[in-house]
N, C-alpha and C positions, 0 to 999 in steps of 0.2 A: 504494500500500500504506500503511493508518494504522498509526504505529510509534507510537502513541501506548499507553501504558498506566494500566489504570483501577486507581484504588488504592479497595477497601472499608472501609471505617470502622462499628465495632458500638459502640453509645451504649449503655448499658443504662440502663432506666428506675429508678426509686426500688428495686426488689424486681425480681431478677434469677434464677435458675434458676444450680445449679451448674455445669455447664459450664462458662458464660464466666466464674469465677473466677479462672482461673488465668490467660489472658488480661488479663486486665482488672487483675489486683492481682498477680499470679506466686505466686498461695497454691494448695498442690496438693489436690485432692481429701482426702488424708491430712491435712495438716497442717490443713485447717477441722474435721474430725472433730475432733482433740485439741482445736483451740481450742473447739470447742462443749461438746465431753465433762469438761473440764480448768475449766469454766465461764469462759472468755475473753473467750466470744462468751457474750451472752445472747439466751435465747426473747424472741421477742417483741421486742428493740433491735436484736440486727446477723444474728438468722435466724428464718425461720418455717418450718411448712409450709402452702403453697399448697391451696387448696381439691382440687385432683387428689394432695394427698399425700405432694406434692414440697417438698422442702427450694431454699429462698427463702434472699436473702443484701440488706443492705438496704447499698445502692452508699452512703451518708451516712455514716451509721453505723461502715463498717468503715473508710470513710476517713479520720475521726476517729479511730477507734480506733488506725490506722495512724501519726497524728501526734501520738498520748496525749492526744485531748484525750476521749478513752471510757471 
């Protein structure tokens, strides 16, 4: 019997899909609204939307922002 266990790991690439935000930085769905809406986050530097229409989050960017250097 293998008792061994596989551990997965999600990388996101430069521009991520929201979902894995909160994952990846523990920013909830709500609170990137405010930061976008509150103009925190700006178009085009730490969100887009992606050619299907979806809100895009650029993994640099917020990381920076995350350590004021945004």
């Amino acid at each position: 019997m293998n008792t061994h266990k596989h551990q997965s790991w999600v990388v996101p690439g430069l521009w991520f899909r929201q979902n894995l935000l909160e994952s990846i930085f523990d920013i909830s769905k709500e609170a990137a609204r405010k930061y976008r809406s509150n103009g925190l986050w700006l178009e085009g530097k730490h969100w887009r939307t992606d050619p299907a229409n979806r809100i895009v989050y650029n993994r640099v960017e917020i990381e920076n922002w995350l350590g004021g250097h945004s």
